[in-house]
C-alpha positions in Angstrom: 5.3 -38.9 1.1 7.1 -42.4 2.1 8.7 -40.9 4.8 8.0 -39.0 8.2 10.3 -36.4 9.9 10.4 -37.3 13.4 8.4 -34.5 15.9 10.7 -33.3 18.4 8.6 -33.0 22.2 9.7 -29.0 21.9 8.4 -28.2 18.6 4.9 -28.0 17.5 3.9 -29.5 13.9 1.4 -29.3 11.4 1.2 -30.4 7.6 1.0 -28.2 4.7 -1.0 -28.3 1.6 1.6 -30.7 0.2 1.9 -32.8 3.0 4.9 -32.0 4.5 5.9 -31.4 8.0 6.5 -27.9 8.9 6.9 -26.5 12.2 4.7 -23.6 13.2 6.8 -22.2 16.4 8.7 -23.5 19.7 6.6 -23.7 22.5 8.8 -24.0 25.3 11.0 -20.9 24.0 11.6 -18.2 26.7 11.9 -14.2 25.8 15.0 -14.6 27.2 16.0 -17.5 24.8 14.3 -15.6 21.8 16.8 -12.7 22.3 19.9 -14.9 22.3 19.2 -16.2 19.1 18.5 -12.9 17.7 21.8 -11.8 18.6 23.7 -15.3 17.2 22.1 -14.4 14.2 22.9 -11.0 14.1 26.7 -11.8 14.6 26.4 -14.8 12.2 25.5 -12.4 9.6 28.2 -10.0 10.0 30.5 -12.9 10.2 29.4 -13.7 6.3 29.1 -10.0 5.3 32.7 -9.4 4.9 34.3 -12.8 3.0 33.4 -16.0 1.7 35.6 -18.4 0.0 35.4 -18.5 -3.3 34.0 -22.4 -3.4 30.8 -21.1 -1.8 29.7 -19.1 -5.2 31.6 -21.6 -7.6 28.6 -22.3 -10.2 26.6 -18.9 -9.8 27.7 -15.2 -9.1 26.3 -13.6 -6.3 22.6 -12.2 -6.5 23.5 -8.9 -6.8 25.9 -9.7 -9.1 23.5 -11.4 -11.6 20.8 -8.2 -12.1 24.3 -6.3 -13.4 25.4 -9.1 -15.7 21.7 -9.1 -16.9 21.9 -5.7 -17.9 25.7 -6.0 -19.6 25.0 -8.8 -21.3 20.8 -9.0 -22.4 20.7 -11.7 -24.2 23.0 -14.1 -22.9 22.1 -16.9 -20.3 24.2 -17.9 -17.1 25.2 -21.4 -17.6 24.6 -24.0 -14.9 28.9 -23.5 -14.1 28.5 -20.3 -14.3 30.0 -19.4 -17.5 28.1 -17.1 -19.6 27.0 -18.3 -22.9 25.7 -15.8 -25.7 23.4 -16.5 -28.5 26.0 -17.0 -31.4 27.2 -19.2 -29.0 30.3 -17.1 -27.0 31.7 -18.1 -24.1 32.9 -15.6 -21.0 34.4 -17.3 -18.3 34.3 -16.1 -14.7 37.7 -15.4 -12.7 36.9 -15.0 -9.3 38.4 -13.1 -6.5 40.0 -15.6 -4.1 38.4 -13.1 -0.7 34.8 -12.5 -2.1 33.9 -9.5 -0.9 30.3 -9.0 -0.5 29.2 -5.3 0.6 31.0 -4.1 -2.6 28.1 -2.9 -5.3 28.7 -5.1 -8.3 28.7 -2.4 -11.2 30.2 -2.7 -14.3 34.2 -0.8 -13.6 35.6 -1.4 -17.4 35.2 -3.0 -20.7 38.6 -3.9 -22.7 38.8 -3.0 -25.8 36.2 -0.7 -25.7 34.5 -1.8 -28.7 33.8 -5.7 -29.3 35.2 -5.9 -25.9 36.5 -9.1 -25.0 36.8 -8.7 -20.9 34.2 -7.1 -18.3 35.3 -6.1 -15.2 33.1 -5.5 -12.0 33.6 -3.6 -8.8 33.6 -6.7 -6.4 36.3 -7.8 -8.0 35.1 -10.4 -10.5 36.0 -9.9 -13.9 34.3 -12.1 -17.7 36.9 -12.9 -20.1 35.7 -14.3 -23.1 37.2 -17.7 -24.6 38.5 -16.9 -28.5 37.9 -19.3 -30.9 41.4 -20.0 -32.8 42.2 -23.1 -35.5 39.7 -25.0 -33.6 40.8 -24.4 -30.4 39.3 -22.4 -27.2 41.5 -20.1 -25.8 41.7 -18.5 -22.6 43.9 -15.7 -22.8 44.9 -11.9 -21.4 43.5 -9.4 -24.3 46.3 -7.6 -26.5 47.1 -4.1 -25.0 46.2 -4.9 -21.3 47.8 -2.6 -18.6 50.2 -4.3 -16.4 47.8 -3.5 -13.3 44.7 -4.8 -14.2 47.0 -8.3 -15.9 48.1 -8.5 -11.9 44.5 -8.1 -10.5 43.1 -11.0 -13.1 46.2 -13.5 -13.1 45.4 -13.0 -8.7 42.0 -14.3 -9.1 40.9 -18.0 -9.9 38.2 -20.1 -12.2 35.5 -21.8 -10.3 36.6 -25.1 -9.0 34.1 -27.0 -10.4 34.5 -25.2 -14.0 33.1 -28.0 -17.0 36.0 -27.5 -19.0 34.6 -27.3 -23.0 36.6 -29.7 -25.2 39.3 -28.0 -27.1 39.9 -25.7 -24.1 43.4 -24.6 -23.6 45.4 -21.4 -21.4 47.4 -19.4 -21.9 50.6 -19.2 -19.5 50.2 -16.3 -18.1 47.1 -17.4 -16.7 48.0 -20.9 -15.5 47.8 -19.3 -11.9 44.1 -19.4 -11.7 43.8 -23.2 -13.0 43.9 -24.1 -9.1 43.1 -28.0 -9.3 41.2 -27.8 -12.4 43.0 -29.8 -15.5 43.5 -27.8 -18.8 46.1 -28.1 -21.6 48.2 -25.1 -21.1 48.6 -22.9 -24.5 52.3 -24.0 -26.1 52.6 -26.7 -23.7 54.6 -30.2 -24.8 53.3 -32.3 -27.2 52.4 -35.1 -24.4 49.5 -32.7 -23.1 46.3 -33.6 -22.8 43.6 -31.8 -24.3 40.8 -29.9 -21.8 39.3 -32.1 -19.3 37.7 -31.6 -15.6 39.1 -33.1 -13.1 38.2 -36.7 -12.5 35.8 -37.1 -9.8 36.7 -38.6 -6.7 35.0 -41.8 -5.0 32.0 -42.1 -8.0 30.2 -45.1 -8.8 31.2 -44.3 -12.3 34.9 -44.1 -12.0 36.0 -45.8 -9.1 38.6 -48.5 -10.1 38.5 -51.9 -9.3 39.8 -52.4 -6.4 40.4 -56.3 -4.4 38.1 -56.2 -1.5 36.0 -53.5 -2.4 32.9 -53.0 0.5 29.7 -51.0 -1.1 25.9 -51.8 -0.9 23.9 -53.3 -4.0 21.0 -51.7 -4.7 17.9 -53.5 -6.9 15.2 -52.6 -8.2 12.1 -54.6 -9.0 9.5 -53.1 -10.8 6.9 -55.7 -10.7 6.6 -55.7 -6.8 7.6 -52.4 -6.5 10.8 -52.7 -4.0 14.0 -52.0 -3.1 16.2 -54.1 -2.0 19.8 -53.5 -0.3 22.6 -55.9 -0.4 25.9 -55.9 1.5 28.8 -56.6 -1.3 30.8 -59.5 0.9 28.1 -62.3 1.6 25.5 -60.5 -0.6 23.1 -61.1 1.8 20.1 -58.8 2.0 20.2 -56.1 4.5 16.5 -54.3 3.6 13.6 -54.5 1.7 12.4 -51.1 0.9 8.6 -50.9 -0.3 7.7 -48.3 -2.8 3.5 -48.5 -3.9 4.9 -47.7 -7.3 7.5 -48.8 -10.1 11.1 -48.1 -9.0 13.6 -48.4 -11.8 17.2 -46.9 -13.0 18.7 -45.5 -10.4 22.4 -43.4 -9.8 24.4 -41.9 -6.8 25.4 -38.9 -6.0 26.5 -36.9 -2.9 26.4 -39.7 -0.8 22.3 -40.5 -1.8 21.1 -43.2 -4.0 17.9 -41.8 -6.5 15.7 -44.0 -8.3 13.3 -43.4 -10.9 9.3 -44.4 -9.9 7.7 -44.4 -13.5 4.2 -45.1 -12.5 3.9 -42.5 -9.5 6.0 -39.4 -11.9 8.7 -39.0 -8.9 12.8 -39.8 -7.9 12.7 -41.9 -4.9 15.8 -40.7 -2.3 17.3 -43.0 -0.3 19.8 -43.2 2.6 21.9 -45.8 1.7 23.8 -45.6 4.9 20.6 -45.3 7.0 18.6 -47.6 5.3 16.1 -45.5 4.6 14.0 -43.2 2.5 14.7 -39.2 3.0 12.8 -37.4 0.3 11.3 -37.5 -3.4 11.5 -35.2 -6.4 8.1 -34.7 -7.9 7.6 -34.9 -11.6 4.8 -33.7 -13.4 1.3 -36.1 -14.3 2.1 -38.1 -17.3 6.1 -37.7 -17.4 7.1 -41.5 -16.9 10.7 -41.4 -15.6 12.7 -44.1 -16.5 16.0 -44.0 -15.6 18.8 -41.2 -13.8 22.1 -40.4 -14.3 24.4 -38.5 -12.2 27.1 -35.7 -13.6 30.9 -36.8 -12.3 30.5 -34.3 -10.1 27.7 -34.8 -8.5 26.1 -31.4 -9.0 23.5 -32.5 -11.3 20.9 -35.3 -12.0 19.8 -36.6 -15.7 16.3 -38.0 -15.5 14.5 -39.6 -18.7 10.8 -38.7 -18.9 9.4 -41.5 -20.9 6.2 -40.3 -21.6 6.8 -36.6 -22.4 10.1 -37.1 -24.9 12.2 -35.3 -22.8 15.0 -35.5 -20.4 15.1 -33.4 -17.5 18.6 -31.6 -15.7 18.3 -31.8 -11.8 20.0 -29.3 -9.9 21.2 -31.4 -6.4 21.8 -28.6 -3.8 18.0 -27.3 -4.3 16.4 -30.4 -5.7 14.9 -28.2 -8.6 14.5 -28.8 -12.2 16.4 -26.2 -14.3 16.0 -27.2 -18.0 14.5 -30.3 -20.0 15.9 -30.8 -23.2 13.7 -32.2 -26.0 14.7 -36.0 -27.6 13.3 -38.5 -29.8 10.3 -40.8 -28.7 10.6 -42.8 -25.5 13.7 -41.8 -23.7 14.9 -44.9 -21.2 18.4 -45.9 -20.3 21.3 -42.9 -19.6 24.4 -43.5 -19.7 27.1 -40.4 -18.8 30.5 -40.4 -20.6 33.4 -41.3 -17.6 35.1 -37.7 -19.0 31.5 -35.9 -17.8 30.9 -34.3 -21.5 28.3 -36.3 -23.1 24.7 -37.8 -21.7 23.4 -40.8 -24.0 20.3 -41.9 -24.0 18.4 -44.5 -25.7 15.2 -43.9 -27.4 13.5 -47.5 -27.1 10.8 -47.3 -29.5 12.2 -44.9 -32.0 15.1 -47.3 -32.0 18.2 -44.4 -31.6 20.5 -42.8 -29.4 20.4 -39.5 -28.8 23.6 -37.0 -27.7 23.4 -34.3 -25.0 26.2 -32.1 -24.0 26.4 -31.3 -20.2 28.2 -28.3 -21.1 25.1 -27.1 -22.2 22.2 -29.0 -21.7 21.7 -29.2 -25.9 20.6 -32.3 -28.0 24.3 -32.5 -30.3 23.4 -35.5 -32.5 21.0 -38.5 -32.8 21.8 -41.6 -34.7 19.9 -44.7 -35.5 20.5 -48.6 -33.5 18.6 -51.7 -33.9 15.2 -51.7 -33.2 14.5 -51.3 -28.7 17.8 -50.4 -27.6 17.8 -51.9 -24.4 21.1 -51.1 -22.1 24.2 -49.5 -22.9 27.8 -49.3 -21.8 30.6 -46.8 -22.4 34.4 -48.1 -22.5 36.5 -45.9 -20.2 38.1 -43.5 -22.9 34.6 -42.0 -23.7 35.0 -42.9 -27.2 33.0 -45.9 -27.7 29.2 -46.9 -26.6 27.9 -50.9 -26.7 24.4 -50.9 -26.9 22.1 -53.7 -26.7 19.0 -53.6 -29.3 16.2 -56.1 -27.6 13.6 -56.9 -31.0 17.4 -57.2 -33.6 19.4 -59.8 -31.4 22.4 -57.5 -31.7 24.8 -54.9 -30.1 25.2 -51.6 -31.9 28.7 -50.3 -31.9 28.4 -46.4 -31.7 31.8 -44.1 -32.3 30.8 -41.0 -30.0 32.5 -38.4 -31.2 31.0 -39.6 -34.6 28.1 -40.0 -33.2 27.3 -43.3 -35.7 27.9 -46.4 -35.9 30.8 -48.1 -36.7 30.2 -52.1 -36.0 27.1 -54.4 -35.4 27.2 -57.3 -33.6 25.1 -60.7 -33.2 23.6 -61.6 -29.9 21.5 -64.4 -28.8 17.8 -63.9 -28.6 16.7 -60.4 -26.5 19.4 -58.8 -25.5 19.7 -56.9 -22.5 22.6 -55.9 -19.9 26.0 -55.8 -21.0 29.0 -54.5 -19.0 32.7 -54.9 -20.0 35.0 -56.2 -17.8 37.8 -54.1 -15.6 40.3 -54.2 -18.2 38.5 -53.3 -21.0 39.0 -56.9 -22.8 35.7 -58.8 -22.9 32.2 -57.5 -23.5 29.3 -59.6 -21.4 25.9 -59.9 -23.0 22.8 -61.2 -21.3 20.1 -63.0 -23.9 17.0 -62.8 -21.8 15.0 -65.0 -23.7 18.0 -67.6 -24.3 18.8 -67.4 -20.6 22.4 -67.0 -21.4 25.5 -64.9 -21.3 27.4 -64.0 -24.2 30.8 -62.9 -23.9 33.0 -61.4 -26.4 36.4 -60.5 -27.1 36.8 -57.3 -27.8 40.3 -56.8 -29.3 38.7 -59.2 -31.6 35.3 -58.3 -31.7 34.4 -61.9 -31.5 31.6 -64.2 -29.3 34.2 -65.9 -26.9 31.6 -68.2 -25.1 27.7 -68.7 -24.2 27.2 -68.9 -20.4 24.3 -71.3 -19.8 22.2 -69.2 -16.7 21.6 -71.2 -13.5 18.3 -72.8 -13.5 16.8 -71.2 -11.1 18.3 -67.5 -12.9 15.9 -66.4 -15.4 15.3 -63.7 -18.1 18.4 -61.3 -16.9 17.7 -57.8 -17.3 20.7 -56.2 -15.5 24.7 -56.9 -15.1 26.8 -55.6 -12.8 30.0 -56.1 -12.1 31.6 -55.9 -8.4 34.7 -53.8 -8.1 36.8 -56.8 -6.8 37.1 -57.4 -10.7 36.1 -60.9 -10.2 32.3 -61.2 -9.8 29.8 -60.3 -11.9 26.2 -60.2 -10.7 22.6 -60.7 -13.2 19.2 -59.6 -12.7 16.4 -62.2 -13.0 12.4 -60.6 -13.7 11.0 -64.2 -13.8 12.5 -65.3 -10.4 13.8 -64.0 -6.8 17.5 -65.3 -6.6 20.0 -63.3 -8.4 23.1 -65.0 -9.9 27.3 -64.6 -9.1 29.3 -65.4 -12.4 33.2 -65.3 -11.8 34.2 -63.5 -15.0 37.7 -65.4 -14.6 36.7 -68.9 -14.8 32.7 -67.9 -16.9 31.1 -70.2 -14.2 28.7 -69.6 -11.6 29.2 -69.8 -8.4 26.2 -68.7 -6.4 21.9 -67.5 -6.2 22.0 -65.5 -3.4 17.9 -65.2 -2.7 17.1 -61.7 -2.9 13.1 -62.8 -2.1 11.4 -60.6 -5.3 12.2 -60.6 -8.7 14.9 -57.9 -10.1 15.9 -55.7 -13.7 18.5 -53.0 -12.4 21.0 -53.1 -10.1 23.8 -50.2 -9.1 27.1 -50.5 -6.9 27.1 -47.5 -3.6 30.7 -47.8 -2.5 30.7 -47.4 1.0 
């Protein structure tokens, strides 16, 4: 472990098999003491016996809950919002009871119509109703024939909050009620609508707009010393150096943590970014590699590329678990999440493609084929289009990604690597590694604007990022240990902040 849990004077420690700190009992705890806390706990749990809100069981139904829904519907599988997928590939959404009620038995009350039922009803209240597939759209809808009564009890409950909304989703009216703050096109609704998204998510690294001004903490990686460094975003001056023993690379943020990906030592690093300091480590198994992480809008769940094992593995936050790994092509690296949350992309270096997977359910939805080691990749803020560098072709490989193809390609200079595109959406920034240079393109155009000498002592950029102030643009340097400032207004830059080791990804933590 990197870390140790402080040892309180009252508590008595030991170390498990793994290594971690566990405490074995209180040693200064009186009888008296012992029998208050029994009854806290006794009166804690009462307290939660009788109602929850609903946010507490948003992605998963209640234990008890789940052995019914394994016996009504066998082979189906609870998906990680909580929607129940079948095998022909049937979708029952949960409406939840706003007051959960948690000493009701969870047996099956009613199925409507009784055959090829389309809505499954439960005595605590919860109640499946299946989304119809109609002219290509998924509708969410009160069956044909329902009584009056049991229209009331469903149209009184709501979906789960955090509901990933499938593409093509749309509701009927008369359920509208149970949207809550979810977004979805309502059935019939004007012609302006927009079609089924989630909500955006709120103060995320990968949708927070540029703002002037804008405080966060840079993080770096640098694989060939092994560290991680911290930066403030004003003077960029260095606020730590964070020592790994291994090979820290991508990273991503979510729920207030940074994670990075430690190829060599098959683990996610978790840091504090607030503290300063390392609080924990997912463990991956022998010979997995990861490369890189993504985090879901949401936050709930972290994408991590395993390298080595051709796989990409779905991290559940709240218990730190793996739940599914979904097999790609050779040599997974960067990941790259859509801004609307529905598609993962990741780049397959030496099989030289780009794979598709949809967060709704974890499954590989396309593969197409890039320039030979796809090295970094960007995604314009509608979703629709992905820039990606290939390092051994010199060019960019524009990908449609609902087409999942490619559409353009584009000459670079010599290795490219990073690429970002700038706040409004106009100019694409290259970096040549081997040319030392950054290319910039217009993109209403798709044309090479400019090449953007690097400072001498800036070489063989492996990263851009830029700052939310829509004005600075930072780039990685592997062969030295400053970093360089380009204003993206004026293409010249302005400053090497020393970082003191030599760098390849960076990420913004908006503080």
């Amino acid at each position: 472990m990197l870390f140790d849990r402080k040892i309180a004077t009252e508590e008595q420690h030991t170390k498990n098999e793994c290594g971690d700190w566990i405490i074995l009992r209180r040693s200064n705890e009186t009888q008296s003491d012992r029998s208050l806390r029994s009854l806290l706990s006794m009166l804690l749990a009462l307290t939660f016996s009788f109602t929850l809100a609903p946010q507490a069981q948003a992605t998963r139904p209640p234990g008890s809950l789940k052995e019914t829904l394994q016996k009504v519907f066998p082979s189906a599988r609870v998906r990680l919002d909580g929607v129940i997928e079948q095998t022909d590939g049937g979708l029952f959404v949960p409406l939840i009871p706003k007051v959960l009620n948690l000493k009701a038995v969870p047996g099956l009350t009613s199925k409507f119509p009784p055959k090829a039922p389309v809505l499954f009803s439960f005595s605590n209240g919860w109640h499946y109703l299946k989304l119809s597939d109609q002219a290509g759209k998924k509708i969410l809808a009160l069956p044909a024939g329902l009584k009056e009564e049991d229209k009331k009890k469903l149209t009184a409950c709501t979906l789960p909050p955090d509901l990933i909304v499938p593409t093509g989703m749309f509701i009927s009216p008369e359920l509208k009620p149970t949207m809550g703050e979810l977004t979805i096109a309502v059935l019939g609704g004007t012609a302006g609508s927009q079609s089924a998204v989630t909500k955006p998510p709120e103060k995320t690294p990968e949708t927070k707009p540029a703002e002037a001004g804008a405080v966060g903490i840079i993080a770096i990686t640098s694989p060939q010393t092994g560290k991680i460094s911290l930066m403030g975003s004003a003077a960029l001056d260095k606020l730590i150096e964070l020592p790994t023993d291994g090979t820290p690379g991508g990273m991503a943020t979510a729920g207030g943590k940074l994670f990075i990906a430690d190829q060599t030592k098959h683990r996610v690093l978790v840091v504090d970014p607030k503290k300063r300091e390392f609080v924990g480590q997912i463990d991956f198994l022998p010979g997995s590699g990861p490369k890189d992480v993504a985090a879901i809008p949401d936050g709930a769940f972290l994408y991590v590329s395993e390298c080595a094992a051709n796989k990409i593995a779905v991290i559940e936050l709240a218990t730190q678990k793996v739940l599914m790994r979904t097999l790609v092509p050779a040599g997974p690296t960067k990941l790259e999440i859509t801004p609307n949350g529905y598609t993962l992309v990741v780049l397959n270096a030496p099989a030289g493609k780009v794979s598709f997977i949809s967060t709704l359910n974890q499954k590989l939805i396309g593969v197409c084929t890039v320039g030979h080691m796809p090295s970094n990749v960007v995604i314009t803020k509608d979703s629709s289009t992905a820039f990606i560098t290939n390092r051994m072709s010199n060019t960019i490989s524009v990908v449609d990604i609902g087409q999942k193809k490619v559409i353009r390609t584009m000459q670079t200079g010599e290795s490219p690597t990073g690429i970002a595109i700038s706040p409004d959406g106009m100019r694409l920034f290259v970096a040549n590694a081997k040319e030392n240079s950054i290319t910039v393109f217009d993109l209403s155009k798709m044309e090479k604007i400019k090449d953007v000498a690097l400072p001498i002592d800036v070489e063989f950029p492996g990263d851009l990022l830029l700052i939310p102030d829509g004005r600075r643009m930072l780039v990685t340097s592997a062969a030295t240990d400053t970093i360089g400032m380009m204003n993206i207004e004026t293409l010249e830059f302005e400053k090497q902040p020393a970082l003191g080791s030599t760098s390849v990804d960076m990420l913004w933590i908006p503080q």
